[in-house]
N, C-alpha and C positions, 0 to 999 in steps of 0.2 A: 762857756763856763756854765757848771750848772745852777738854776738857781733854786734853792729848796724853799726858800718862800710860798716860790709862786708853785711850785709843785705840790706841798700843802694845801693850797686853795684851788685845786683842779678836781674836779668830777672825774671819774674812773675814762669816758671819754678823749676828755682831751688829753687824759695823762696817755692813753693809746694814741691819740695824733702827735701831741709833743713827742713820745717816744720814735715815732716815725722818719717824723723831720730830722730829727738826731741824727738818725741812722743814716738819712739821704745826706745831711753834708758830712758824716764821715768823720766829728770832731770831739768824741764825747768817750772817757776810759771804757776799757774793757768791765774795769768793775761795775758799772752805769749801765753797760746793756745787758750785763747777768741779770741783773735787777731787775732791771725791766723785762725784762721775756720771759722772767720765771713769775714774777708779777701777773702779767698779761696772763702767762697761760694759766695759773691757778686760778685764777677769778673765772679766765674764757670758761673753764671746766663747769660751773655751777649752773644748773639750768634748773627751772621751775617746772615740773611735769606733773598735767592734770588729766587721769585718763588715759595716759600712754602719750600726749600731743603737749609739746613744748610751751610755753607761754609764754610769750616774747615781753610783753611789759613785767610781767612780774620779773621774769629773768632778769632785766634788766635791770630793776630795783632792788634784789638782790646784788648784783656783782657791784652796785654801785656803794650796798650798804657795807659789803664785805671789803671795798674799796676804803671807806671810811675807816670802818676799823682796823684795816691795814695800819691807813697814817696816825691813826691815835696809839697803836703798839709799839713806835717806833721805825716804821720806815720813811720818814721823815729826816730823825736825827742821823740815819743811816746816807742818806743824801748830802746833810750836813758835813757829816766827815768826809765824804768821798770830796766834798766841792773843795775843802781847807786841804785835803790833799795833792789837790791837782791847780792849786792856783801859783 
């Protein structure tokens, strides 16, 4: 079952490990891992270049912030629905 709770309270991280474990037991709708992968890769996209050469913390503080604002747009509520759909 999904829980959008706790996916609200994840860092861009863990929401890519929870995503993962999902996928490993094989138990989570199609609409859940649209979300998620299209999720993942729009954030993966964003990288911080200073000079031509990537910078990994800041990258990282980016897709984390872009991560945030994801869940305050409404991918959250979006979780929401899918969980009351599939219970």
């Amino acid at each position: 079952m999904i829980n959008s709770s706790r996916i609200s309270s994840m860092s861009f991280k863990e929401f890519c490990d929870y995503c993962g474990e999902r996928t490993c037991d094989g138990q989570w709708p199609l609409e859940f891992a649209l979300v998620c992968i299209t999720t993942i890769d729009e954030i993966n996209k964003i990288k911080y270049k200073k000079f031509g050469f990537v910078m990994r913390k800041k990258t990282d503080e980016l897709r984390e912030k872009t991560w945030q604002i994801r869940l305050e747009e409404g991918l959250g509520a979006y979780f929401d629905f899918v969980s009351l759909y599939y219970e």
